[in-house]
C-alpha positions as CSV (number, residue, x, y, z in Angstrom):
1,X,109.2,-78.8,97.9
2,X,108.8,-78.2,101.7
3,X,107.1,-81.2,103.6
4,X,103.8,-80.3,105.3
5,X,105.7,-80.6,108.6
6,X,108.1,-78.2,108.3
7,X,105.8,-76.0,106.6
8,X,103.4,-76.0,109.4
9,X,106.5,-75.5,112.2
10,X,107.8,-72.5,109.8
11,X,104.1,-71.1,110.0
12,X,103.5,-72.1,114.1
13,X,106.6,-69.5,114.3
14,X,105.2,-67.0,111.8
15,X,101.8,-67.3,114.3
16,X,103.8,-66.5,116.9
17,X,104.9,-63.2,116.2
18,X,104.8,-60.7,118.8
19,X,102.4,-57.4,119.1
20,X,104.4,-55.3,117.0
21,X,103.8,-57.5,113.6
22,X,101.7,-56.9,110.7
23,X,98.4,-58.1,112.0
24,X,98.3,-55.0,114.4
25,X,99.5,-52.5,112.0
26,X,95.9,-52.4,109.9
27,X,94.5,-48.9,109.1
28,X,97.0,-47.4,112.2
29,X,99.7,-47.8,109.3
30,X,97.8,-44.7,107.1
31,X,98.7,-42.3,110.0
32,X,100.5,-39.9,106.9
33,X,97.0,-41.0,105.1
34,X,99.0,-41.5,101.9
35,X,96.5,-43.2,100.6
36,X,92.8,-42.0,100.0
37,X,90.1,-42.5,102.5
38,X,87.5,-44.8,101.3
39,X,84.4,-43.3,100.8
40,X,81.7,-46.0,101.7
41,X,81.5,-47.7,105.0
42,X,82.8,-51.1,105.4
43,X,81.3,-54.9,106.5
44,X,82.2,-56.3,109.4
45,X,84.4,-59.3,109.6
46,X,81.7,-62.0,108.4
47,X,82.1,-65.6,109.3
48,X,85.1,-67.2,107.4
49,X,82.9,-69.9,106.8
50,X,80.7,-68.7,103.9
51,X,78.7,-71.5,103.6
52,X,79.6,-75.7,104.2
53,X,81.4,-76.7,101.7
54,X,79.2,-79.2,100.9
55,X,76.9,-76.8,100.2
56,X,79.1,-74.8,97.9
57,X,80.5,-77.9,96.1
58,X,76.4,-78.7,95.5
59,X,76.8,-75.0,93.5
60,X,79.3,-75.8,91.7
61,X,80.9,-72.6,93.2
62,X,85.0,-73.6,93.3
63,X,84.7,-75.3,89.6
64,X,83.2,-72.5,88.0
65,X,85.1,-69.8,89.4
66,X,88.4,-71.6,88.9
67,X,87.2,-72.5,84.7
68,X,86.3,-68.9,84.8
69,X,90.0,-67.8,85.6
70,X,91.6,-71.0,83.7
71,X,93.6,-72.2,86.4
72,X,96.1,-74.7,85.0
73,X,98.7,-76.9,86.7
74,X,101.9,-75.1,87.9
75,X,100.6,-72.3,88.0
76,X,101.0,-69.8,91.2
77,X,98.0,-68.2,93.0
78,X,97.4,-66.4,96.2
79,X,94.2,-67.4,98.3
80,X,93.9,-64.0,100.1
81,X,91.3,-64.0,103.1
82,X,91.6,-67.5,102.8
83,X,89.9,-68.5,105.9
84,X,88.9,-72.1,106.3
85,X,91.0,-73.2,103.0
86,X,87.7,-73.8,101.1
87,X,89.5,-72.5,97.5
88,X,93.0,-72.9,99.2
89,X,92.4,-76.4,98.9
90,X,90.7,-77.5,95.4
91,X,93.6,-74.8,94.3
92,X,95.9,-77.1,95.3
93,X,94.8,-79.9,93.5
94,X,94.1,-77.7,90.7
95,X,97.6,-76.0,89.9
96,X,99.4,-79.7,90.8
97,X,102.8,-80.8,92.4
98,X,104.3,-78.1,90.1
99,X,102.0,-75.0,90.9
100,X,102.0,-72.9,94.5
101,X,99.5,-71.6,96.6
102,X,100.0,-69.3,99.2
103,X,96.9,-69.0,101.7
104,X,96.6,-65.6,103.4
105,X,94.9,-64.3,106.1
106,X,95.0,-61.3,109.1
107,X,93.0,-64.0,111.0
108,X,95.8,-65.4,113.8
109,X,93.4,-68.1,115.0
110,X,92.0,-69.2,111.4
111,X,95.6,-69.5,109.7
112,X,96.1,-72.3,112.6
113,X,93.6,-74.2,111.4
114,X,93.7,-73.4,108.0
115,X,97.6,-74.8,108.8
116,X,96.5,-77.9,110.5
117,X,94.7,-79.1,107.6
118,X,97.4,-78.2,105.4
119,X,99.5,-81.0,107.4
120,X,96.5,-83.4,107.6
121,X,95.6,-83.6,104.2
122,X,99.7,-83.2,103.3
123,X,99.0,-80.0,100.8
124,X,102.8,-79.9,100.2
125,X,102.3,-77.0,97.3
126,X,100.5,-74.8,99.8
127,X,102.6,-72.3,101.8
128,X,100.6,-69.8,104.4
129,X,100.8,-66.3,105.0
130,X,99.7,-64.0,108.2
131,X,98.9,-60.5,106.0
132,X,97.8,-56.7,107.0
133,X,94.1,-55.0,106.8
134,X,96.4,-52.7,104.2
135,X,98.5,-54.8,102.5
136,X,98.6,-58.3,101.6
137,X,102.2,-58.5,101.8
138,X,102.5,-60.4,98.8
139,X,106.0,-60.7,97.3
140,X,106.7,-59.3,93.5
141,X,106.3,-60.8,90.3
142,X,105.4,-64.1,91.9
143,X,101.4,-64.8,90.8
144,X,99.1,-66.0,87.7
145,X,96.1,-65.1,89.7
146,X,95.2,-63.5,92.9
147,X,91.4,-64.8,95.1
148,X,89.5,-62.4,96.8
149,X,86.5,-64.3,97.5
150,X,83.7,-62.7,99.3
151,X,85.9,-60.6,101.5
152,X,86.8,-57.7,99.6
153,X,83.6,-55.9,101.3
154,X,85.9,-56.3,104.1
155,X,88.7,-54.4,103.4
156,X,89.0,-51.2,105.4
157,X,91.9,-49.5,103.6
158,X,91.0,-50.9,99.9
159,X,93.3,-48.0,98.1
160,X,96.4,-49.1,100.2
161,X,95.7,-52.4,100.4
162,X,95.3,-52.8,95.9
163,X,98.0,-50.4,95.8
164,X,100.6,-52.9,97.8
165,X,99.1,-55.9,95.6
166,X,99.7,-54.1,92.1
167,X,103.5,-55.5,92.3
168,X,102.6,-58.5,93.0
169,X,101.4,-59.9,90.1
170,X,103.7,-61.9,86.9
171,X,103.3,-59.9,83.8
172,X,99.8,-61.3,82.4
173,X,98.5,-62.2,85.8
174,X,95.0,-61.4,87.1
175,X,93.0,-60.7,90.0
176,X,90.0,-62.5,90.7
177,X,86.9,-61.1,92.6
178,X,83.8,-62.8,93.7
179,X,81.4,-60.4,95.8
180,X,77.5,-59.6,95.9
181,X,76.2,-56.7,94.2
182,X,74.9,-55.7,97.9
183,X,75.9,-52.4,99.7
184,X,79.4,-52.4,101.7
185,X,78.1,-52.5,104.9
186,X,76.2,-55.3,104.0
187,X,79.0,-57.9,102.6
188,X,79.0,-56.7,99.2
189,X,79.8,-54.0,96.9
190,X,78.4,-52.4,94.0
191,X,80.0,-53.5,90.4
192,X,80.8,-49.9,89.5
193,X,82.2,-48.6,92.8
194,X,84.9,-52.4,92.8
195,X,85.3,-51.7,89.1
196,X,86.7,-47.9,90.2
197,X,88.4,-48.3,93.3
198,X,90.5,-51.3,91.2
199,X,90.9,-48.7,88.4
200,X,92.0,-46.0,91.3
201,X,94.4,-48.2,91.7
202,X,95.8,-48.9,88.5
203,X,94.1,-52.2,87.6
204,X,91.9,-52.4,84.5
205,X,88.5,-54.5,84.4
206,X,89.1,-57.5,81.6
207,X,85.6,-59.6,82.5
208,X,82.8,-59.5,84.3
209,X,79.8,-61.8,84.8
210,X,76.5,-62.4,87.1
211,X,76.9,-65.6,88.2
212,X,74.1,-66.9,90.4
213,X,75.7,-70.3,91.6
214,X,78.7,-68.0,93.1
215,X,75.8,-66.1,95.3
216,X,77.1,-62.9,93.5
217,X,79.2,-62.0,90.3
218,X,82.9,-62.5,89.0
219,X,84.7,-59.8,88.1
220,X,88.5,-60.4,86.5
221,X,91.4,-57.5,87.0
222,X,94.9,-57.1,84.9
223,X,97.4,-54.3,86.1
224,X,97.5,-51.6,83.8
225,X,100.5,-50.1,82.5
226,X,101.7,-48.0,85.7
227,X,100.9,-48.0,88.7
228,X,99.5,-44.9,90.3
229,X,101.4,-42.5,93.1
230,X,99.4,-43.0,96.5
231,X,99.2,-39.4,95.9
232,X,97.5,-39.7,92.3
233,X,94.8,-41.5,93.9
234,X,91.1,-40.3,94.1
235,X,88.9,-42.0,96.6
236,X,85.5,-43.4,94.6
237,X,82.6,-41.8,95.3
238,X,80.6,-44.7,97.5
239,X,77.0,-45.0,99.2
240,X,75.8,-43.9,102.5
241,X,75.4,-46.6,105.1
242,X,72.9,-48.8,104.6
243,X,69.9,-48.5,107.9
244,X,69.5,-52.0,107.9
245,X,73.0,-53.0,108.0
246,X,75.9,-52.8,110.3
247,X,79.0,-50.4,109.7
248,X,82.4,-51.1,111.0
Protein backbone atom coordinates (compact mmCIF):
# COMPACT_ATOMS: atom_id res chain seq x y z
CA UNK A 1 0.00 0.00 0.00
CA UNK A 2 1.41 3.48 -0.86
CA UNK A 3 1.95 5.82 2.32
CA UNK A 4 -0.26 8.98 2.24
CA UNK A 5 2.99 10.92 1.62
CA UNK A 6 4.07 9.57 -1.38
CA UNK A 7 0.67 9.37 -2.60
CA UNK A 8 0.09 13.00 -2.14
CA UNK A 9 3.86 13.95 -3.89
CA UNK A 10 2.73 11.41 -6.83
CA UNK A 11 -0.63 13.52 -7.04
CA UNK A 12 1.19 17.29 -6.36
CA UNK A 13 3.01 16.02 -9.80
CA UNK A 14 -0.10 14.72 -11.51
CA UNK A 15 -1.57 18.54 -10.39
CA UNK A 16 1.08 19.87 -12.01
CA UNK A 17 0.60 18.95 -15.50
CA UNK A 18 1.00 21.39 -18.10
CA UNK A 19 -1.87 23.01 -20.50
CA UNK A 20 -1.90 20.35 -22.85
CA UNK A 21 -3.36 17.56 -20.26
CA UNK A 22 -6.71 16.21 -19.87
CA UNK A 23 -8.39 18.85 -17.88
CA UNK A 24 -8.27 21.20 -20.98
CA UNK A 25 -9.20 18.65 -23.49
CA UNK A 26 -13.24 18.61 -22.25
CA UNK A 27 -15.83 18.86 -25.09
CA UNK A 28 -12.77 20.36 -27.53
CA UNK A 29 -11.88 16.50 -27.70
CA UNK A 30 -15.51 15.73 -29.79
CA UNK A 31 -14.12 17.94 -32.67
CA UNK A 32 -14.93 14.53 -35.19
CA UNK A 33 -18.30 14.57 -32.84
CA UNK A 34 -18.03 10.79 -32.64
CA UNK A 35 -20.21 10.82 -30.11
CA UNK A 36 -23.87 12.20 -30.06
CA UNK A 37 -24.69 15.70 -29.03
CA UNK A 38 -26.68 15.87 -26.01
CA UNK A 39 -29.91 17.05 -26.39
CA UNK A 40 -30.80 18.99 -23.08
CA UNK A 41 -28.76 21.85 -21.83
CA UNK A 42 -26.51 21.37 -19.05
CA UNK A 43 -25.96 22.78 -15.13
CA UNK A 44 -23.34 24.78 -14.33
CA UNK A 45 -20.57 23.66 -12.24
CA UNK A 46 -22.49 23.85 -8.70
CA UNK A 47 -20.53 24.17 -5.55
CA UNK A 48 -18.50 20.95 -4.74
CA UNK A 49 -19.75 21.35 -1.38
CA UNK A 50 -23.37 20.04 -1.51
CA UNK A 51 -24.25 20.58 1.71
CA UNK A 52 -21.88 20.41 5.34
CA UNK A 53 -21.34 17.25 6.08
CA UNK A 54 -22.74 17.55 9.15
CA UNK A 55 -25.65 18.20 7.63
CA UNK A 56 -25.66 15.18 5.33
CA UNK A 57 -24.42 12.78 8.03
CA UNK A 58 -27.85 14.28 10.09
CA UNK A 59 -29.61 12.54 6.65
CA UNK A 60 -28.20 9.69 6.87
CA UNK A 61 -27.18 10.40 3.21
CA UNK A 62 -23.49 8.35 2.91
CA UNK A 63 -24.98 5.25 5.03
CA UNK A 64 -27.92 4.80 3.00
CA UNK A 65 -26.53 5.20 -0.34
CA UNK A 66 -23.54 3.04 0.42
CA UNK A 67 -26.26 -0.05 2.11
CA UNK A 68 -28.10 0.64 -1.01
CA UNK A 69 -25.04 -0.35 -3.28
CA UNK A 70 -23.67 -3.09 -0.57
CA UNK A 71 -20.34 -1.76 -0.31
CA UNK A 72 -18.18 -4.40 1.46
CA UNK A 73 -14.57 -4.31 2.58
CA UNK A 74 -11.99 -4.81 -0.20
CA UNK A 75 -13.88 -3.87 -2.50
CA UNK A 76 -12.68 -1.14 -5.31
CA UNK A 77 -14.78 1.96 -6.08
CA UNK A 78 -14.26 5.20 -7.94
CA UNK A 79 -15.56 8.52 -6.28
CA UNK A 80 -15.94 10.41 -9.59
CA UNK A 81 -16.58 14.31 -9.14
CA UNK A 82 -15.39 13.69 -5.88
CA UNK A 83 -14.96 17.13 -4.75
CA UNK A 84 -14.42 17.80 -1.10
CA UNK A 85 -14.02 13.88 -0.34
CA UNK A 86 -17.44 13.85 1.44
CA UNK A 87 -18.17 9.92 0.02
CA UNK A 88 -14.37 9.54 -0.80
CA UNK A 89 -13.81 9.40 2.69
CA UNK A 90 -16.66 7.16 4.63
CA UNK A 91 -15.63 4.92 1.34
CA UNK A 92 -12.59 4.47 2.71
CA UNK A 93 -13.43 3.28 5.85
CA UNK A 94 -16.06 1.37 4.33
CA UNK A 95 -14.17 -0.95 1.70
CA UNK A 96 -11.13 -1.34 4.56
CA UNK A 97 -7.15 -1.66 4.39
CA UNK A 98 -7.99 -4.22 1.65
CA UNK A 99 -10.41 -2.25 -0.68
CA UNK A 100 -9.34 1.05 -3.01
CA UNK A 101 -10.74 4.21 -3.73
CA UNK A 102 -9.83 6.27 -6.36
CA UNK A 103 -11.19 10.08 -5.95
CA UNK A 104 -11.64 11.79 -9.25
CA UNK A 105 -12.15 15.08 -10.22
CA UNK A 106 -11.49 17.85 -13.48
CA UNK A 107 -11.42 20.33 -10.52
CA UNK A 108 -7.25 21.19 -10.31
CA UNK A 109 -7.78 23.30 -7.23
CA UNK A 110 -10.38 20.85 -5.30
CA UNK A 111 -8.19 17.60 -5.95
CA UNK A 112 -5.47 19.66 -3.77
CA UNK A 113 -7.52 19.73 -1.10
CA UNK A 114 -9.31 16.86 -1.48
CA UNK A 115 -5.27 15.45 -1.48
CA UNK A 116 -4.36 17.32 1.62
CA UNK A 117 -6.91 15.61 3.69
CA UNK A 118 -6.02 12.38 2.18
CA UNK A 119 -2.46 12.87 4.03
CA UNK A 120 -4.01 14.48 7.19
CA UNK A 121 -6.39 11.89 7.97
CA UNK A 122 -3.61 9.11 6.49
CA UNK A 123 -6.46 7.53 3.92
CA UNK A 124 -3.63 5.13 2.73
CA UNK A 125 -6.37 3.04 0.48
CA UNK A 126 -7.33 6.27 -1.32
CA UNK A 127 -5.46 7.11 -4.59
CA UNK A 128 -6.56 10.45 -6.60
CA UNK A 129 -7.21 11.12 -10.07
CA UNK A 130 -7.27 14.52 -12.22
CA UNK A 131 -10.16 13.30 -15.08
CA UNK A 132 -11.73 14.92 -18.46
CA UNK A 133 -15.40 16.65 -18.92
CA UNK A 134 -15.53 13.42 -21.48
CA UNK A 135 -13.94 10.80 -20.02
CA UNK A 136 -13.23 9.69 -16.56
CA UNK A 137 -10.14 8.16 -17.48
CA UNK A 138 -10.73 5.20 -15.45
CA UNK A 139 -8.59 2.17 -16.08
CA UNK A 140 -10.31 -1.34 -17.19
CA UNK A 141 -11.68 -4.00 -15.33
CA UNK A 142 -10.67 -2.40 -12.10
CA UNK A 143 -14.20 -1.41 -10.11
CA UNK A 144 -17.23 -3.01 -7.93
CA UNK A 145 -18.94 0.23 -8.09
CA UNK A 146 -18.61 3.64 -9.66
CA UNK A 147 -20.26 7.31 -7.54
CA UNK A 148 -21.66 9.84 -9.41
CA UNK A 149 -23.15 11.78 -6.77
CA UNK A 150 -25.12 14.91 -7.67
CA UNK A 151 -22.94 15.83 -10.56
CA UNK A 152 -24.02 13.90 -13.35
CA UNK A 153 -26.33 17.04 -14.33
CA UNK A 154 -22.97 18.39 -14.89
CA UNK A 155 -21.62 16.41 -17.47
CA UNK A 156 -21.41 18.28 -20.81
CA UNK A 157 -20.52 15.33 -23.13
CA UNK A 158 -22.51 12.51 -21.08
CA UNK A 159 -22.54 9.97 -24.30
CA UNK A 160 -18.67 10.17 -24.49
CA UNK A 161 -18.01 10.46 -21.15
CA UNK A 162 -20.39 6.77 -20.16
CA UNK A 163 -19.06 5.44 -23.26
CA UNK A 164 -15.17 5.77 -21.94
CA UNK A 165 -16.51 4.42 -18.35
CA UNK A 166 -18.33 1.22 -19.88
CA UNK A 167 -14.70 -0.57 -19.73
CA UNK A 168 -14.14 0.28 -16.68
CA UNK A 169 -16.06 -1.67 -14.72
CA UNK A 170 -15.15 -5.75 -13.14
CA UNK A 171 -17.61 -8.06 -14.55
CA UNK A 172 -20.71 -7.64 -12.00
CA UNK A 173 -19.85 -4.12 -11.15
CA UNK A 174 -22.23 -1.19 -10.97
CA UNK A 175 -22.74 2.33 -11.38
CA UNK A 176 -24.25 4.38 -8.87
CA UNK A 177 -26.23 7.64 -9.46
CA UNK A 178 -27.73 9.96 -6.93
CA UNK A 179 -29.31 13.16 -8.74
CA UNK A 180 -32.70 15.25 -8.37
CA UNK A 181 -35.52 14.59 -10.52
CA UNK A 182 -35.10 18.47 -11.43
CA UNK A 183 -34.45 19.70 -15.08
CA UNK A 184 -30.66 19.70 -16.40
CA UNK A 185 -30.10 23.16 -16.18
CA UNK A 186 -31.18 23.16 -12.92
CA UNK A 187 -28.81 20.34 -11.15
CA UNK A 188 -30.79 17.54 -11.89
CA UNK A 189 -32.09 15.31 -14.44
CA UNK A 190 -35.19 13.53 -15.21
CA UNK A 191 -35.38 9.59 -14.32
CA UNK A 192 -36.25 8.68 -17.87
CA UNK A 193 -33.93 10.89 -19.87
CA UNK A 194 -30.54 9.28 -17.04
CA UNK A 195 -32.22 5.92 -17.46
CA UNK A 196 -31.73 6.44 -21.59
CA UNK A 197 -28.78 8.21 -22.04
CA UNK A 198 -27.15 5.21 -19.62
CA UNK A 199 -28.96 2.76 -21.94
CA UNK A 200 -27.54 4.89 -25.07
CA UNK A 201 -24.63 3.90 -23.81
CA UNK A 202 -24.91 0.39 -23.25
CA UNK A 203 -25.68 0.29 -19.50
CA UNK A 204 -28.95 -1.36 -18.31
CA UNK A 205 -31.08 0.09 -15.28
CA UNK A 206 -31.05 -2.81 -12.29
CA UNK A 207 -32.75 -0.44 -9.35
CA UNK A 208 -34.14 2.55 -8.75
CA UNK A 209 -35.64 4.39 -5.72
CA UNK A 210 -37.02 7.98 -4.47
CA UNK A 211 -35.13 8.53 -1.60
CA UNK A 212 -35.95 11.71 0.24
CA UNK A 213 -32.95 11.71 2.79
CA UNK A 214 -30.45 11.65 -0.44
CA UNK A 215 -32.35 15.15 -1.61
CA UNK A 216 -33.22 13.19 -4.86
CA UNK A 217 -33.31 9.43 -5.95
CA UNK A 218 -30.83 6.34 -6.50
CA UNK A 219 -30.65 4.90 -9.55
CA UNK A 220 -28.12 1.58 -9.90
CA UNK A 221 -26.43 0.73 -13.56
CA UNK A 222 -24.81 -2.73 -14.79
CA UNK A 223 -23.07 -2.85 -18.34
CA UNK A 224 -24.96 -4.65 -20.69
CA UNK A 225 -23.68 -7.25 -22.87
CA UNK A 226 -21.73 -4.90 -25.59
CA UNK A 227 -20.92 -1.92 -25.60
CA UNK A 228 -22.34 0.31 -28.35
CA UNK A 229 -20.09 1.93 -31.53
CA UNK A 230 -19.91 5.86 -30.74
CA UNK A 231 -21.52 5.64 -34.03
CA UNK A 232 -24.54 3.36 -32.90
CA UNK A 233 -25.38 5.99 -30.54
CA UNK A 234 -28.67 8.07 -30.53
CA UNK A 235 -28.69 11.22 -28.58
CA UNK A 236 -32.03 11.11 -25.96
CA UNK A 237 -34.58 13.28 -26.70
CA UNK A 238 -34.20 16.00 -23.57
CA UNK A 239 -36.16 19.22 -22.41
CA UNK A 240 -35.87 22.75 -23.45
CA UNK A 241 -34.11 25.02 -21.01
CA UNK A 242 -35.65 25.75 -18.14
CA UNK A 243 -36.57 30.13 -17.81
CA UNK A 244 -35.77 30.10 -14.37
CA UNK A 245 -32.52 28.36 -14.52
CA UNK A 246 -29.17 28.87 -15.81
CA UNK A 247 -27.68 27.01 -19.00
CA UNK A 248 -24.08 26.33 -19.48
Amino acid sequence: MMPARALWAAMAALLSLTACDALQLGPATQKERRFPKPDRPVSGLGANQFSTEDARDERGEAESVMRLAEIAPGMRVADIGAGEGYYTVRLAEKVGAKGKVLAQDIDREVLQRLGERVERERLDNVSIKLGAADDPKLPENSFDRIFLVHMYHEVAEPYAFLWNMWPSLKPGGQVIVVDRDQPTDRHGIPPLLLSCEFEAAGFRLVAFKDAPELQGYYAQFERGPKRPSPAQMQACKGAAPDPGGTTQ
